[in-house]
N, C-alpha and C positions, 0 to 999 in steps of 0.2 A: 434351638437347643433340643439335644434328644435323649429321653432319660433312658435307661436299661435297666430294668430288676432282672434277674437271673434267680429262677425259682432254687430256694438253697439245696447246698448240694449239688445242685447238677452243675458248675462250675468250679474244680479246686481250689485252694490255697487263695494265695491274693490277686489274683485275676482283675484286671481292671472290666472284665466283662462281666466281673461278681456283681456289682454294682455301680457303675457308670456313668457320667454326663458327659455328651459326645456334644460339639456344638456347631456338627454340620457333617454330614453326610459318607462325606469323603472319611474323614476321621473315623470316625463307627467302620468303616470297610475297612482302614488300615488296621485298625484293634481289632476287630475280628480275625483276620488274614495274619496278622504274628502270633496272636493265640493259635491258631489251627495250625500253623508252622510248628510253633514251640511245641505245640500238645503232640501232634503227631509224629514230632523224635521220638517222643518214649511212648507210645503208648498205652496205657493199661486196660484189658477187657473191664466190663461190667462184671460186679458179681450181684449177681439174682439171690436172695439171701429169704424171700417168704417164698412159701409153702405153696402150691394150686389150690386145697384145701382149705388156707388162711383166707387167703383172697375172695375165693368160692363164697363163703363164711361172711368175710366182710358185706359184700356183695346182695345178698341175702338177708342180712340187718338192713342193712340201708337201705332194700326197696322196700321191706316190710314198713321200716318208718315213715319212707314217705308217702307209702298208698295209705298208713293212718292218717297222716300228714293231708293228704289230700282230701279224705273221707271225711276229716272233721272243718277241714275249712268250708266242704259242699255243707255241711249242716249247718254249721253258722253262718251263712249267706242265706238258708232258708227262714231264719229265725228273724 
């Protein structure tokens, strides 16, 4: 048996590729291959909707937390 999560969002609507149990190989190849069919009749681009700024930003928080993150675990391993 082969499960799928499809991280949300990046799959539309009811996709069976949304979330899946394939139970063998071949199957998973068929359902991917009529999704990638069906999808690319209509295609729709991406839209990129945050900022460089935003991201920069986020980016920024999150290594500051985790060199504390890291700085206080080394201290408590000393202790």
């Amino acid at each position: 048996m082969i499960l799928i999560l499809v991280p949300f969002g990046s799959v539309p609507g009811r996709s069976p590729l949304r979330s899946g149990v394939f139970h063998s190989l071949p199957e998973l190849i068929a359902a991917l291959v009529k999704y990638l069919l069906q999808h690319n009749r209509e295609p729709k681009p991406s839209v990129w909707t945050a900022q460089a700024k935003d991201i920069l930003a986020k980016v920024t928080r999150a290594r500051a937390k985790l060199n504390r993150s890291k700085r206080n675990a080394h201290w408590a391993a000393r202790d």
